[in-house]
TORZA-715455 format. One record per residue (C-alpha): x, y, z; residue number from 1. Coordinates in pm, whole numbers. Each point is the difference from the previous one (the first is absolute). Layout:
TORZA-715455
(pt (X Y Z) NUM)
...
END
This chain:
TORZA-715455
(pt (377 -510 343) 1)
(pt (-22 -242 -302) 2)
(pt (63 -288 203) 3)
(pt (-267 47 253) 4)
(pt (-392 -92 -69) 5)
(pt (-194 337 39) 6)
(pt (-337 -41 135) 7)
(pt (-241 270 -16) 8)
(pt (-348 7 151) 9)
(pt (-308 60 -151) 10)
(pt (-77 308 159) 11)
(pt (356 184 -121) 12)
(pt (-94 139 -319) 13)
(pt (215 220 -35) 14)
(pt (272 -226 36) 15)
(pt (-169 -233 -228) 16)
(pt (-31 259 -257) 17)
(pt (374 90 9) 18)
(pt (158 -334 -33) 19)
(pt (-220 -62 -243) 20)
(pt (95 282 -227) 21)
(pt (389 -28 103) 22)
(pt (193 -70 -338) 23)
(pt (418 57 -61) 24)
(pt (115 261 -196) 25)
(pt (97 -80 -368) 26)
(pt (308 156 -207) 27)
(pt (12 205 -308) 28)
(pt (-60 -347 -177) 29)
(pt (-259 -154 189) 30)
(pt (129 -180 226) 31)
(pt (-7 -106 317) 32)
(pt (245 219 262) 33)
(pt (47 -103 347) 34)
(pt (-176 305 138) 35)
(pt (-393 47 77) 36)
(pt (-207 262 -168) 37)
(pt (-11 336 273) 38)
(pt (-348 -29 58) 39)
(pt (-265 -220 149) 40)
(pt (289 -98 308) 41)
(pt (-46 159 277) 42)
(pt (-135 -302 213) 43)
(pt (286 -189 -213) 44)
(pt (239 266 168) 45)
(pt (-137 12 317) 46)
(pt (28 -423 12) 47)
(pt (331 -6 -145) 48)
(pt (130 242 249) 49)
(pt (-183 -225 280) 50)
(pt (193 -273 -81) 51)
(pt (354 160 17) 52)
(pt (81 -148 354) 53)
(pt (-91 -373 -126) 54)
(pt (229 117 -312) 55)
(pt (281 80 254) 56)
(pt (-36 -288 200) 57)
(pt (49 -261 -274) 58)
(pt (323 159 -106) 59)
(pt (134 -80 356) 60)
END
């Protein structure tokens, strides 16, 4: 989904809310992991798993 410009509307503030408090996971060190925090995602899920067909498609 990184690649795509995500749009929300005004009115979705609970969507507005989440992506707004969606942050990656950090190590034992601090740092920066390539996994997202378990909480504030379930639009994020719900999006990601929306897009799976598109996903599919593109490896064709």
């Amino acid at each position: 989904m990184q690649q795509f410009d995500i749009y929300i509307h005004p009115s979705c503030t609970n969507a507005a809310m989440e992506f707004g408090n969606y942050v990656w996971d950090r190590n034992k060190e601090g740092k920066f992991i390539n996994r997202p925090i378990d909480d504030y995602n379930h639009f994020t899920d719900a999006l990601r798993y929306s897009m799976e067909p598109i996903k599919k498609r593109s490896r064709i």
